[in-house]
PyMOL Python script that loads the backbone (N, CA, C, O; Angstrom):
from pymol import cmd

cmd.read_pdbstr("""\
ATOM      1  N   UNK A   1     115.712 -78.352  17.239  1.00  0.00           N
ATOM      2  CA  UNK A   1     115.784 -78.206  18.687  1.00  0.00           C
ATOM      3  C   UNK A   1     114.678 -77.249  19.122  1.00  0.00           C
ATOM      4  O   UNK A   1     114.736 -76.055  18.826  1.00  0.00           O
ATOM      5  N   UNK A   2     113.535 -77.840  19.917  1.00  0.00           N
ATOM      6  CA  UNK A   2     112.776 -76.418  20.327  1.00  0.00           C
ATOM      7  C   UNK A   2     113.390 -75.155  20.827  1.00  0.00           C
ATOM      8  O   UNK A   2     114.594 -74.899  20.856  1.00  0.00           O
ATOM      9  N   UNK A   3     112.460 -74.443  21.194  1.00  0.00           N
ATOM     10  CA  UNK A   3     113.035 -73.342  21.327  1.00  0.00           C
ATOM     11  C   UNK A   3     113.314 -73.038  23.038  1.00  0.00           C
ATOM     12  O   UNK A   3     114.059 -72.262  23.637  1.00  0.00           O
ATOM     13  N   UNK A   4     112.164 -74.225  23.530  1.00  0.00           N
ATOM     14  CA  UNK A   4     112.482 -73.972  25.268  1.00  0.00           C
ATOM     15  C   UNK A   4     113.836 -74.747  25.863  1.00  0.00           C
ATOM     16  O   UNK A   4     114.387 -74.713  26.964  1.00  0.00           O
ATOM     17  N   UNK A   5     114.136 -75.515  24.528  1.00  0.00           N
ATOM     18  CA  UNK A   5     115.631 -76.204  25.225  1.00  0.00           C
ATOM     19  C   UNK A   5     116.523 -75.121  24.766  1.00  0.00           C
ATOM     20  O   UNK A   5     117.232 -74.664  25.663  1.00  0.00           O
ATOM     21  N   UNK A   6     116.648 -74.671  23.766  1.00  0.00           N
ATOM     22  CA  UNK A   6     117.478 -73.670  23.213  1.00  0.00           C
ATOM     23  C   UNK A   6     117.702 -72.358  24.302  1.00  0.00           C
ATOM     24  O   UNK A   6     118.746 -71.855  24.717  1.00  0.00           O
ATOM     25  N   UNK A   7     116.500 -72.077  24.537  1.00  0.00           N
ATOM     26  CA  UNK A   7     116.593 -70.732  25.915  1.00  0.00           C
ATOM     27  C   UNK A   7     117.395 -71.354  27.126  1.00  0.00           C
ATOM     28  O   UNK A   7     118.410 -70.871  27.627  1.00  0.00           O
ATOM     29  N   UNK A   8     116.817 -72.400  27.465  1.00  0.00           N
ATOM     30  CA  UNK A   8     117.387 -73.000  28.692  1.00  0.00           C
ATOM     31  C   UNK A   8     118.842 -73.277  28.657  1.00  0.00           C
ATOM     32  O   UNK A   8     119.598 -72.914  29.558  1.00  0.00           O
ATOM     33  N   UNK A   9     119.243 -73.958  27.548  1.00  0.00           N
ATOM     34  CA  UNK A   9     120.899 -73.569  27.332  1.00  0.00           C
ATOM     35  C   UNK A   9     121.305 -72.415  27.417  1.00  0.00           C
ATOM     36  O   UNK A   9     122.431 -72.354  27.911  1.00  0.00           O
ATOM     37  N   UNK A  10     120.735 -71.185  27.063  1.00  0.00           N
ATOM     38  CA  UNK A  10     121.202 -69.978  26.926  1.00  0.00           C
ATOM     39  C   UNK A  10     121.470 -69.026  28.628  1.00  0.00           C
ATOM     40  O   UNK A  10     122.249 -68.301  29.246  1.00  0.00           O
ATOM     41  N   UNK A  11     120.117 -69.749  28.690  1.00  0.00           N
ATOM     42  CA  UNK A  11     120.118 -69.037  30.562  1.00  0.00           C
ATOM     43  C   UNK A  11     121.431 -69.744  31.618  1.00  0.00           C
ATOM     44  O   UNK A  11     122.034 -69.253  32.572  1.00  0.00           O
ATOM     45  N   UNK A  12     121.547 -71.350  30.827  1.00  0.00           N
ATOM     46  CA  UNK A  12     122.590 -71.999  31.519  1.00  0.00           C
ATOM     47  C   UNK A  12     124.497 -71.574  31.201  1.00  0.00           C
ATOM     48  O   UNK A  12     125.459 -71.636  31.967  1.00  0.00           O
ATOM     49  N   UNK A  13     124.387 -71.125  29.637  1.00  0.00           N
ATOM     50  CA  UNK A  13     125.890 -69.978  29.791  1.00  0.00           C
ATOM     51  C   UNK A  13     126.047 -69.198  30.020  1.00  0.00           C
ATOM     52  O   UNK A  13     127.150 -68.943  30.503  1.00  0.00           O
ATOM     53  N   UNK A  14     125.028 -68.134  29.851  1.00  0.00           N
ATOM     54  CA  UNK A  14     125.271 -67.298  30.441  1.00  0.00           C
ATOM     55  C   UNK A  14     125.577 -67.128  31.818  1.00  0.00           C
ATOM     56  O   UNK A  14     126.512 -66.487  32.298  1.00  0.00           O
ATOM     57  N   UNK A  15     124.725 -67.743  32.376  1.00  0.00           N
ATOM     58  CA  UNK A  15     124.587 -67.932  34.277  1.00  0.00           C
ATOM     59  C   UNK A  15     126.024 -68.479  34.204  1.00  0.00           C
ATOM     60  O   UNK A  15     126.827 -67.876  34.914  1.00  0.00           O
ATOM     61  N   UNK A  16     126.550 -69.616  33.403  1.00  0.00           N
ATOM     62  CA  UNK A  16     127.985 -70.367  34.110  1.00  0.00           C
ATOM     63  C   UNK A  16     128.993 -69.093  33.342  1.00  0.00           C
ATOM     64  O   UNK A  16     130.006 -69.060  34.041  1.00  0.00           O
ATOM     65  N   UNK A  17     129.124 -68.120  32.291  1.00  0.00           N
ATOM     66  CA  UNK A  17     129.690 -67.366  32.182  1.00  0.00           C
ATOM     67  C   UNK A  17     129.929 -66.240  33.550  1.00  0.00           C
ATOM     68  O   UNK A  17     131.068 -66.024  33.965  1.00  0.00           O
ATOM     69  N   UNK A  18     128.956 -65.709  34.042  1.00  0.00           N
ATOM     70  CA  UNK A  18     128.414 -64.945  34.887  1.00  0.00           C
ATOM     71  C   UNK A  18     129.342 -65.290  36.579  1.00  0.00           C
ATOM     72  O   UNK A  18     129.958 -64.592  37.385  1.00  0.00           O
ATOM     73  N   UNK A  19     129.049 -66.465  36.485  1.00  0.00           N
ATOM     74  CA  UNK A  19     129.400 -67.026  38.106  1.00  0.00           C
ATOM     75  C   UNK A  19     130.901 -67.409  37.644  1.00  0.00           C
ATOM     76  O   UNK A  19     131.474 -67.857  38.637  1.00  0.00           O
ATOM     77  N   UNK A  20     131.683 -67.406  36.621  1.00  0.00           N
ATOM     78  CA  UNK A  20     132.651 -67.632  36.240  1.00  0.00           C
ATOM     79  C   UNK A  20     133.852 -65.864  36.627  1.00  0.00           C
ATOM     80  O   UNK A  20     135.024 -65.658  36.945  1.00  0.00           O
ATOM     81  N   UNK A  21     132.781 -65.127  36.374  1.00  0.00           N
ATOM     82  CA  UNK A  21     133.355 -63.688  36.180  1.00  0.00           C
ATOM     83  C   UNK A  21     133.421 -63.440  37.587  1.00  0.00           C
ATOM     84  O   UNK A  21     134.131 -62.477  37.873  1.00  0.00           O
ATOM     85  N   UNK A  22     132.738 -64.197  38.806  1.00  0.00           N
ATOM     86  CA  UNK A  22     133.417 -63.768  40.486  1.00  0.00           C
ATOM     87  C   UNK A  22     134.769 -63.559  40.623  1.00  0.00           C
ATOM     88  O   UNK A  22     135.174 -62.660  41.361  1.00  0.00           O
ATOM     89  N   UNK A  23     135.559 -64.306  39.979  1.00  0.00           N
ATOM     90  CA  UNK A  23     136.730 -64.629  40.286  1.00  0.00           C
ATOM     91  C   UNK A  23     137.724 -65.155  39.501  1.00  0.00           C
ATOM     92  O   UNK A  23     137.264 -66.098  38.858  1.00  0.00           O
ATOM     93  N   UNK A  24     139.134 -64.921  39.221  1.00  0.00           N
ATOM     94  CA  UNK A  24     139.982 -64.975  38.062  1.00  0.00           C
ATOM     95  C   UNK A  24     140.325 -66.732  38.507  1.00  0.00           C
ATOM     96  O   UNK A  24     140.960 -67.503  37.788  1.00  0.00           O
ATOM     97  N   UNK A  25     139.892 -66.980  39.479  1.00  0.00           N
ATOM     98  CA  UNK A  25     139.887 -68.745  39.747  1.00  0.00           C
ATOM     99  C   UNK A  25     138.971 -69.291  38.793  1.00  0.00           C
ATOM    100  O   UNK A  25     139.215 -70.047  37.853  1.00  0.00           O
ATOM    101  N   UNK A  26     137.804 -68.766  39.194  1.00  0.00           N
ATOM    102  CA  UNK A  26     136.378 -69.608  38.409  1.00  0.00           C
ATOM    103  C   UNK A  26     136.877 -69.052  36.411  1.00  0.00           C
ATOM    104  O   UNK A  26     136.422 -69.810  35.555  1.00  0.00           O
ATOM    105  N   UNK A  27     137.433 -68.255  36.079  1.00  0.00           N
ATOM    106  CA  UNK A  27     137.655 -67.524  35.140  1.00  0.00           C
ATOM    107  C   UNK A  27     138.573 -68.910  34.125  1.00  0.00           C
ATOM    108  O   UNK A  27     138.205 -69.470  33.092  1.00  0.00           O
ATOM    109  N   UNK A  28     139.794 -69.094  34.914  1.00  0.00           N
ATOM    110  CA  UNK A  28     140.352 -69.272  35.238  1.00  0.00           C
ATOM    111  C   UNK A  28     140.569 -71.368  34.464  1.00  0.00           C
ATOM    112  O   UNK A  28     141.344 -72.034  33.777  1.00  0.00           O
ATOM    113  N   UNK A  29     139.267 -71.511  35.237  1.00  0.00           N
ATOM    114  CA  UNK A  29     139.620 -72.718  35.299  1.00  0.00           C
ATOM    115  C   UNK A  29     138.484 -73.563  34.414  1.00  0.00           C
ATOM    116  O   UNK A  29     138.566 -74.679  33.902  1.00  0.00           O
ATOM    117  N   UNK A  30     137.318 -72.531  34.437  1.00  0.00           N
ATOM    118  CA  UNK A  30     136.575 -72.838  33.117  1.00  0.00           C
ATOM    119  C   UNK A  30     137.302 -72.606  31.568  1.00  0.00           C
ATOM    120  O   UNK A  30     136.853 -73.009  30.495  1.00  0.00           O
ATOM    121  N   UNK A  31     138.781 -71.698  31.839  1.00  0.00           N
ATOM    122  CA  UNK A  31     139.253 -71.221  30.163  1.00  0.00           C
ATOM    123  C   UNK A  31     139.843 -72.689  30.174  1.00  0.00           C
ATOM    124  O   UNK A  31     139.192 -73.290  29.320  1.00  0.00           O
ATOM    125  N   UNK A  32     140.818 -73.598  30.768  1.00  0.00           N
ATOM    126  CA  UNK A  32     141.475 -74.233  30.849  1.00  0.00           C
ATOM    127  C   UNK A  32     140.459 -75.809  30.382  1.00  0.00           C
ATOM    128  O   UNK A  32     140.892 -76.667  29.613  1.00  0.00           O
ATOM    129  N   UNK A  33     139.091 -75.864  31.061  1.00  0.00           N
ATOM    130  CA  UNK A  33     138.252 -76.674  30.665  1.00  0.00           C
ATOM    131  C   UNK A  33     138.017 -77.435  29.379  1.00  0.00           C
ATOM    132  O   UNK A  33     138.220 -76.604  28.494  1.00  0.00           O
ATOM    133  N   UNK A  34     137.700 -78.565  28.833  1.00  0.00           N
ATOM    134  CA  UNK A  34     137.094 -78.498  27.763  1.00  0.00           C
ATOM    135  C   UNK A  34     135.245 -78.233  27.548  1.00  0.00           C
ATOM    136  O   UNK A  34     134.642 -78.535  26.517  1.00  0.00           O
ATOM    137  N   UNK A  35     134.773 -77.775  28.458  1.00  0.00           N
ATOM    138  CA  UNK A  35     133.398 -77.472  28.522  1.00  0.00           C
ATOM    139  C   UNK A  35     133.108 -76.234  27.413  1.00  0.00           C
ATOM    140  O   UNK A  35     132.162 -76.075  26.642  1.00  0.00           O
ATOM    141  N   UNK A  36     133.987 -75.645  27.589  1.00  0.00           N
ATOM    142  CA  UNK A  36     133.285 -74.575  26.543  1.00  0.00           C
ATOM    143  C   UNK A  36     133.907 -74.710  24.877  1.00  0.00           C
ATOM    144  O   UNK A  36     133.993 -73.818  24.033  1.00  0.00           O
ATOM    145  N   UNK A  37     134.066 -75.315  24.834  1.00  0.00           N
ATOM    146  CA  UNK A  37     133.865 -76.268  23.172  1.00  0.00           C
ATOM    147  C   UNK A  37     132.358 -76.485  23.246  1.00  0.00           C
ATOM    148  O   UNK A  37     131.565 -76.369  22.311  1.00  0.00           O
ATOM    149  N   UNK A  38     132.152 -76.742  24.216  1.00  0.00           N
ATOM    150  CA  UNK A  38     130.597 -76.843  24.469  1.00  0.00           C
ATOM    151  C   UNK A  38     129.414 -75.953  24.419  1.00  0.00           C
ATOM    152  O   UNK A  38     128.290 -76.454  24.395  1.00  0.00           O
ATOM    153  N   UNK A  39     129.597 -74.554  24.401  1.00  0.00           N
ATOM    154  CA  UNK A  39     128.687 -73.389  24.426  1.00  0.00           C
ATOM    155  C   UNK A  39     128.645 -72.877  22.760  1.00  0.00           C
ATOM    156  O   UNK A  39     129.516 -72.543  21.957  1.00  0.00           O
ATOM    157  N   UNK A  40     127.189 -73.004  22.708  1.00  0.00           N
ATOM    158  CA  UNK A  40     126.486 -73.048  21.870  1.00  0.00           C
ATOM    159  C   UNK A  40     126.008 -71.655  21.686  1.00  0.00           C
ATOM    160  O   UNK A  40     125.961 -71.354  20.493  1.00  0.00           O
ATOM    161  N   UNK A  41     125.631 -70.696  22.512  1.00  0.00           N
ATOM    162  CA  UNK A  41     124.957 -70.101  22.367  1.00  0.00           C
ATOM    163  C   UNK A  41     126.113 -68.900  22.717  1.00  0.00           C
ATOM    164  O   UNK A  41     125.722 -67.837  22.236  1.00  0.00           O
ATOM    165  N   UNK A  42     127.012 -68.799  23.195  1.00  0.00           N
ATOM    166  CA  UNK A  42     127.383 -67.567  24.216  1.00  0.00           C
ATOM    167  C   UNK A  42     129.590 -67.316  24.210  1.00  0.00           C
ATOM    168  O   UNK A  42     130.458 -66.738  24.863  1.00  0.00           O
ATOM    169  N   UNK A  43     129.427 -68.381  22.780  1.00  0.00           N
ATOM    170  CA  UNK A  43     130.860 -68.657  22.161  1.00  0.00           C
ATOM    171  C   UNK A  43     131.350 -67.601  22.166  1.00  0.00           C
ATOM    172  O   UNK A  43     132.510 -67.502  22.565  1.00  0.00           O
ATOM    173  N   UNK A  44     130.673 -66.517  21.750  1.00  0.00           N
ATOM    174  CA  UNK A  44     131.333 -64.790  21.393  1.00  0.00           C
ATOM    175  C   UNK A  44     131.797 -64.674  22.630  1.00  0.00           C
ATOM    176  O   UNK A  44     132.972 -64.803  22.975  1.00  0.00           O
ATOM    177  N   UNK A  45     130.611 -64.359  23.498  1.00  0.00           N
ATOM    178  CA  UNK A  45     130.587 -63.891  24.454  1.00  0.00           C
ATOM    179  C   UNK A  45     131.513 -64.272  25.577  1.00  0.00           C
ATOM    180  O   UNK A  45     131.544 -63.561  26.582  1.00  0.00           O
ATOM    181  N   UNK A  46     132.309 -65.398  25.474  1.00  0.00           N
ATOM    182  CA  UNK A  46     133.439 -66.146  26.085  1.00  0.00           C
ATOM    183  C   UNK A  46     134.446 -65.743  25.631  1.00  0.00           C
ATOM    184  O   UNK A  46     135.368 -65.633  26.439  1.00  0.00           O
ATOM    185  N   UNK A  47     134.736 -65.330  24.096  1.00  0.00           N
ATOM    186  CA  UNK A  47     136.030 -65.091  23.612  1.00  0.00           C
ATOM    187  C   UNK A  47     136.238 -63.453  24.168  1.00  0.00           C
ATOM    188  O   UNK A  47     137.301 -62.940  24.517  1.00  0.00           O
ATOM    189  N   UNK A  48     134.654 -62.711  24.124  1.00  0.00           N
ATOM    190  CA  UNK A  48     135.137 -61.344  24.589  1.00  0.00           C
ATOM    191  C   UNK A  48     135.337 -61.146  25.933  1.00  0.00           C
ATOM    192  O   UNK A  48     135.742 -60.061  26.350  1.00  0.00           O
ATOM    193  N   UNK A  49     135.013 -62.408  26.920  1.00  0.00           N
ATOM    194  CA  UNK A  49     135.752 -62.299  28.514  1.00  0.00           C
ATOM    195  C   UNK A  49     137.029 -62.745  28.543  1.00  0.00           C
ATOM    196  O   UNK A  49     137.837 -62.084  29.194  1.00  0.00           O
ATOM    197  N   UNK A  50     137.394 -63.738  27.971  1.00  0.00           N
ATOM    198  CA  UNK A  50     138.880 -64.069  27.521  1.00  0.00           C
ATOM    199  C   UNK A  50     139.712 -63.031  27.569  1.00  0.00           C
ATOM    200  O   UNK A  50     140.728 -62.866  28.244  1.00  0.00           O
ATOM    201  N   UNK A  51     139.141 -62.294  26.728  1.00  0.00           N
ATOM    202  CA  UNK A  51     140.038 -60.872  25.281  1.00  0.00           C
ATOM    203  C   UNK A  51     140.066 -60.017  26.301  1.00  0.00           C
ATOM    204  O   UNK A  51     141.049 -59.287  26.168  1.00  0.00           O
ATOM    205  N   UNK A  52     139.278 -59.688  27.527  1.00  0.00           N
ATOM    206  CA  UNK A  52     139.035 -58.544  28.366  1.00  0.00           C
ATOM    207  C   UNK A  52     140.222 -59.041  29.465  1.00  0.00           C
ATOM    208  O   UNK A  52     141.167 -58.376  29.889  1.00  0.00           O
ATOM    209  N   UNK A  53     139.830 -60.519  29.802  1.00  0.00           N
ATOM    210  CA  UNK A  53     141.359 -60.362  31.080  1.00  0.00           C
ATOM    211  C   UNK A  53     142.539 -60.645  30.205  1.00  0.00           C
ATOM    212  O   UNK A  53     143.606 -60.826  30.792  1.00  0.00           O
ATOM    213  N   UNK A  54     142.528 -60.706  29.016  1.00  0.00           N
ATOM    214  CA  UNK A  54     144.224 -60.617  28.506  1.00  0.00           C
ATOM    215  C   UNK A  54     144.098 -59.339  28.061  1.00  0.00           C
ATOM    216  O   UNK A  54     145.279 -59.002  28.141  1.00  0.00           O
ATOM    217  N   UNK A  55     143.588 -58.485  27.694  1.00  0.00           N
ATOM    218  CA  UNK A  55     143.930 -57.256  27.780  1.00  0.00           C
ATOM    219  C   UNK A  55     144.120 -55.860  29.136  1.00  0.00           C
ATOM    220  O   UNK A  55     144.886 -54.897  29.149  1.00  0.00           O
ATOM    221  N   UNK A  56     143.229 -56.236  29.991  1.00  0.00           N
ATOM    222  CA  UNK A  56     143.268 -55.479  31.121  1.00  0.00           C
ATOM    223  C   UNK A  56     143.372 -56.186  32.521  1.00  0.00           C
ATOM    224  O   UNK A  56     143.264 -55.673  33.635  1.00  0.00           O
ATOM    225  N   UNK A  57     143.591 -57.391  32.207  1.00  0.00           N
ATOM    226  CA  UNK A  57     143.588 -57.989  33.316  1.00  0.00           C
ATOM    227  C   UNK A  57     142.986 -58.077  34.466  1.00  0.00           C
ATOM    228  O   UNK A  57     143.510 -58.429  35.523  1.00  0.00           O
ATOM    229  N   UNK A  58     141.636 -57.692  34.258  1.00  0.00           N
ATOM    230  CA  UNK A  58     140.371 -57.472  35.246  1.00  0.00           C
ATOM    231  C   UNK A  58     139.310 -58.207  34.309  1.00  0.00           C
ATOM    232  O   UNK A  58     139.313 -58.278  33.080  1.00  0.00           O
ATOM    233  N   UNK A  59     138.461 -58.700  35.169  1.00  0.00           N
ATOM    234  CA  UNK A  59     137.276 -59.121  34.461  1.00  0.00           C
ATOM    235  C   UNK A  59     136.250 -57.972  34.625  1.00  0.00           C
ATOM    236  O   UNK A  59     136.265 -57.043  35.432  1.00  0.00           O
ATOM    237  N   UNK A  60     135.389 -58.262  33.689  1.00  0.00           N
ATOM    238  CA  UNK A  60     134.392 -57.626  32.993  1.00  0.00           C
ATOM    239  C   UNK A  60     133.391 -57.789  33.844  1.00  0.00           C
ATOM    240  O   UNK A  60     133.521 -58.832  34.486  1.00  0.00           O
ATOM    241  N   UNK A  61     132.320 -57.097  34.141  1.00  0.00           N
ATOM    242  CA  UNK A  61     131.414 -57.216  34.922  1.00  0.00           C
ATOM    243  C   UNK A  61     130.004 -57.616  33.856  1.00  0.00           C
ATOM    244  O   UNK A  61     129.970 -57.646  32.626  1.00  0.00           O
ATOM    245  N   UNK A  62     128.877 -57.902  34.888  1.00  0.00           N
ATOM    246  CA  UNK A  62     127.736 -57.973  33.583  1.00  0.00           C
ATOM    247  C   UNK A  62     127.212 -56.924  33.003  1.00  0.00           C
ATOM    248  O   UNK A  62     126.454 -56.943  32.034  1.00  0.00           O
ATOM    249  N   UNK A  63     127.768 -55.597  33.824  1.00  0.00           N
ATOM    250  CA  UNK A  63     126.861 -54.653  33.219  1.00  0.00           C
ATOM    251  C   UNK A  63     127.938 -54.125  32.223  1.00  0.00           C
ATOM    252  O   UNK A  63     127.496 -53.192  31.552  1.00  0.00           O
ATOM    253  N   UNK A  64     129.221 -54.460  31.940  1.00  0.00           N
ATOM    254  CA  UNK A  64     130.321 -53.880  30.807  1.00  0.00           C
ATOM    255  C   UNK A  64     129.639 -54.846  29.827  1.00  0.00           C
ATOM    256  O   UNK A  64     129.102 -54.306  28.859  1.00  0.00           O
ATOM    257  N   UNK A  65     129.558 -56.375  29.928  1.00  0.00           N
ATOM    258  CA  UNK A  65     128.967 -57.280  29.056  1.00  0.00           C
ATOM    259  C   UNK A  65     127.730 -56.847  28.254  1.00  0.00           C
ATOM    260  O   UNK A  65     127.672 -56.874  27.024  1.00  0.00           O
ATOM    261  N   UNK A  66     126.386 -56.300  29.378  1.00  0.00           N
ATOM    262  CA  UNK A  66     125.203 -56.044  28.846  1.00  0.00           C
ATOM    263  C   UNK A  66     125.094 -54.935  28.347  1.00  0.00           C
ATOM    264  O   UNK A  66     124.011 -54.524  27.930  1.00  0.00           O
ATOM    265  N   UNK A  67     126.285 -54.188  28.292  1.00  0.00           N
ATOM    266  CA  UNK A  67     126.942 -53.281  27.436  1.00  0.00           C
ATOM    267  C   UNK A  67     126.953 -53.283  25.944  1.00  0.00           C
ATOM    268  O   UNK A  67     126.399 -52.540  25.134  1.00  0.00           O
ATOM    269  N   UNK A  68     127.736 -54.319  25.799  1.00  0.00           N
ATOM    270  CA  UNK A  68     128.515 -54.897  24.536  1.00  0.00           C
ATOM    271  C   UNK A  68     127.257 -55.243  24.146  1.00  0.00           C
ATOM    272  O   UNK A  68     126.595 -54.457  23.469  1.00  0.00           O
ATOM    273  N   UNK A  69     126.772 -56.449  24.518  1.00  0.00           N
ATOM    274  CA  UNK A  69     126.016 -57.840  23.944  1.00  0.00           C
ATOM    275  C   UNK A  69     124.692 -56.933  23.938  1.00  0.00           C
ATOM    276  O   UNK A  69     124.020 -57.035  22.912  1.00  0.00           O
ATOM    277  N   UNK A  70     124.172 -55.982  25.020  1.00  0.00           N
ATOM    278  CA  UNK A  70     122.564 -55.466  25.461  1.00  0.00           C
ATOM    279  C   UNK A  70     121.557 -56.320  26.282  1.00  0.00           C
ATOM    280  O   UNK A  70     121.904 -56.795  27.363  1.00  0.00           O
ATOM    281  N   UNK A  71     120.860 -56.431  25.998  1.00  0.00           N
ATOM    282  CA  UNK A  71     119.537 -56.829  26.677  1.00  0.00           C
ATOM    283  C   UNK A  71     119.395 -58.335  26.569  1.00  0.00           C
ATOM    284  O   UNK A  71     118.807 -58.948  27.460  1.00  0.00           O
ATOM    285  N   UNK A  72     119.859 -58.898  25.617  1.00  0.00           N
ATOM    286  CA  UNK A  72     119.876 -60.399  25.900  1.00  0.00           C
ATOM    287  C   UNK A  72     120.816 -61.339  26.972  1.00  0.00           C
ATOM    288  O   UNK A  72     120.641 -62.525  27.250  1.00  0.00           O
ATOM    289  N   UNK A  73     121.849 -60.434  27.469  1.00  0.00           N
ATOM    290  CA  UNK A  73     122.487 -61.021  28.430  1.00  0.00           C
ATOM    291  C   UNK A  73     121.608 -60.722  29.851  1.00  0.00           C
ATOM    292  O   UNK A  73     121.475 -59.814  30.671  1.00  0.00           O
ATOM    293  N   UNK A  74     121.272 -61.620  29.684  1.00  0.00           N
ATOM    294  CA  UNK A  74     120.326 -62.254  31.212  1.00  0.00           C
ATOM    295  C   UNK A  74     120.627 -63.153  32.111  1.00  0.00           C
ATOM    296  O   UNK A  74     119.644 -63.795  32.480  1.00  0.00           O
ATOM    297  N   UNK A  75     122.211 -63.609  32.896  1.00  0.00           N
ATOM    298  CA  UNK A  75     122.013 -64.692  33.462  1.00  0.00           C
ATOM    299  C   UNK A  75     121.424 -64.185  34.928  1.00  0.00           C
ATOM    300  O   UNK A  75     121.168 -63.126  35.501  1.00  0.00           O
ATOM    301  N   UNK A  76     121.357 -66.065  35.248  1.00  0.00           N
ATOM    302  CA  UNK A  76     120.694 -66.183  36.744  1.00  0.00           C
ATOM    303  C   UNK A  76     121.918 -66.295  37.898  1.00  0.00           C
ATOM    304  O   UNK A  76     122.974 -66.927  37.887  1.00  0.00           O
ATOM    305  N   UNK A  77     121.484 -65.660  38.609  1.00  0.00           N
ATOM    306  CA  UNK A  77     122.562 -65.608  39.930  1.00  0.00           C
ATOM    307  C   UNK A  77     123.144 -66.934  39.990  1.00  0.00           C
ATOM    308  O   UNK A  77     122.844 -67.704  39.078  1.00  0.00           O
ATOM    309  N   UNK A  78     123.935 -67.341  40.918  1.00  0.00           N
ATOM    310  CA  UNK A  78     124.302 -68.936  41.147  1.00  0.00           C
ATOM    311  C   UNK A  78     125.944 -69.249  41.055  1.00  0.00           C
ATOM    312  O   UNK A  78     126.790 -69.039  40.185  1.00  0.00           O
ATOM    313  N   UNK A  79     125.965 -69.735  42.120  1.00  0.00           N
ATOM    314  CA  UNK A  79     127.488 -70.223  42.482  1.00  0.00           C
ATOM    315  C   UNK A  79     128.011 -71.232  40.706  1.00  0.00           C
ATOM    316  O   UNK A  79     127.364 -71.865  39.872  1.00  0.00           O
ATOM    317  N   UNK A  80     129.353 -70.898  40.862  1.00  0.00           N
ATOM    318  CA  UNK A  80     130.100 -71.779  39.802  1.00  0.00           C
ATOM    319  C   UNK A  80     130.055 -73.177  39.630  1.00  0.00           C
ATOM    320  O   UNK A  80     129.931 -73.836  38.597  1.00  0.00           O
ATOM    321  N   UNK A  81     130.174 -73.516  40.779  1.00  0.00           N
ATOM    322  CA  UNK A  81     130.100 -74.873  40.296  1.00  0.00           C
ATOM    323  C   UNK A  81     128.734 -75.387  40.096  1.00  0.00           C
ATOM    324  O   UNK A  81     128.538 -76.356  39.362  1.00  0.00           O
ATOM    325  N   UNK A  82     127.919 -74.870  40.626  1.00  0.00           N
ATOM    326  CA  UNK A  82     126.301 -75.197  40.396  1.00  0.00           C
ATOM    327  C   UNK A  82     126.175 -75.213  39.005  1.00  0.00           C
ATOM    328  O   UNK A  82     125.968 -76.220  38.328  1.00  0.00           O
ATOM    329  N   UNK A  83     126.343 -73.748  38.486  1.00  0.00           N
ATOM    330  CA  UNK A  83     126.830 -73.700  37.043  1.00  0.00           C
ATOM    331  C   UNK A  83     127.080 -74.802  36.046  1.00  0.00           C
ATOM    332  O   UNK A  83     126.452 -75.317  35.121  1.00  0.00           O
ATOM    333  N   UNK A  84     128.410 -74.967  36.694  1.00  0.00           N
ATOM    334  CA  UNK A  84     129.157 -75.727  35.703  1.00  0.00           C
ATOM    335  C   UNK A  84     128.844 -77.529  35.735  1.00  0.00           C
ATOM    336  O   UNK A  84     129.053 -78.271  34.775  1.00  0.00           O
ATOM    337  N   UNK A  85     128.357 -77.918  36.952  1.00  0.00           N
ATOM    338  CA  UNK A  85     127.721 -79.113  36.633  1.00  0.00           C
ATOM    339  C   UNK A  85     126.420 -78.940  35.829  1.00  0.00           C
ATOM    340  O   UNK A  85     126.215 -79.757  34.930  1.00  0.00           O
ATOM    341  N   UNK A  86     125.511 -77.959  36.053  1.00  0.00           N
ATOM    342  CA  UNK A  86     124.332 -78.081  35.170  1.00  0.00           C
ATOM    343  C   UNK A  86     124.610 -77.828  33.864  1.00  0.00           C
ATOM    344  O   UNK A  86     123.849 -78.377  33.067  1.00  0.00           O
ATOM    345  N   UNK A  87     125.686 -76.998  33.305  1.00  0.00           N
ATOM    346  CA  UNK A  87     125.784 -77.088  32.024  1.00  0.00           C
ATOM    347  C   UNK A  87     126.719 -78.476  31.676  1.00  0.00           C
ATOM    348  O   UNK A  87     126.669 -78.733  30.473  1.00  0.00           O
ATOM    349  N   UNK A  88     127.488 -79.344  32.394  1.00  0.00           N
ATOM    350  CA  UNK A  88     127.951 -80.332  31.710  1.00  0.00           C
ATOM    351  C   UNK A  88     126.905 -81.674  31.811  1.00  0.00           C
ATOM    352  O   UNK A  88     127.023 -82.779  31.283  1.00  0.00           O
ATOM    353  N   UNK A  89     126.041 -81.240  32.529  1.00  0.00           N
ATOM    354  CA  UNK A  89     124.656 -82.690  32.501  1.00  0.00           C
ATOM    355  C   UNK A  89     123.952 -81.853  31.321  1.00  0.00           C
ATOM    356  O   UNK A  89     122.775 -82.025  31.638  1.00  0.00           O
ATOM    357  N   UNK A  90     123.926 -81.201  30.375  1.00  0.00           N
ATOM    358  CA  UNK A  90     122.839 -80.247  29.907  1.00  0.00           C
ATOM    359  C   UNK A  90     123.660 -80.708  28.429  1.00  0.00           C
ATOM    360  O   UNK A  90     122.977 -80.913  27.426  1.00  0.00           O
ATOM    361  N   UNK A  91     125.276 -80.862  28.379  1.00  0.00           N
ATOM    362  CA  UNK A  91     125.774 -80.732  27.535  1.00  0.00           C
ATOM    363  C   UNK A  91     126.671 -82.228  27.070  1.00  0.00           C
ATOM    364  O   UNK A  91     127.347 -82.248  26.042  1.00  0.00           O
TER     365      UNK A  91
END
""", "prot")
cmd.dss("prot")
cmd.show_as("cartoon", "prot")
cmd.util.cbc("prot")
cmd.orient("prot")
């Protein structure tokens, strides 16, 4: 797989992780999904937003994330569902 499709997936979970974390709806209804069987790149990084609202019952922001993860968590701004259709045409 090159490496510019590989990034571009990466910018695309994160970003649908990201626009997912607005709201315990978008949170919510992507856990319930089968799309993220689908994330390739950012699997951890889903189980530790999971693990964060069953433990504190607040979501995690990006900067608690870019915390954890550091400097590679980069997503792009962008509404959820924008998101989540571009990663299921992507995927």
């Amino acid at each position: 797989m090159p490496s510019t499709v590989s990034q571009s997936q990466l910018q695309v979970e994160q970003s649908l992780l990201s626009a997912a974390l607005r709201s315990a709806e978008n949170l919510s209804s992507l856990r319930i999904s089968a799309t993220t069987n689908d994330l390739v790149h950012c699997a951890g990084i889903f189980q530790f937003i999971t693990g964060y609202w069953d433990n504190y019952k607040a979501l995690p922001t990006d900067v608690t994330i870019r915390a954890t993860y550091g400097d590679s968590w980069q997503p792009i701004e962008g509404a959820f569902q924008y998101w989540l259709e571009i990663f299921i045409k992507m995927t």
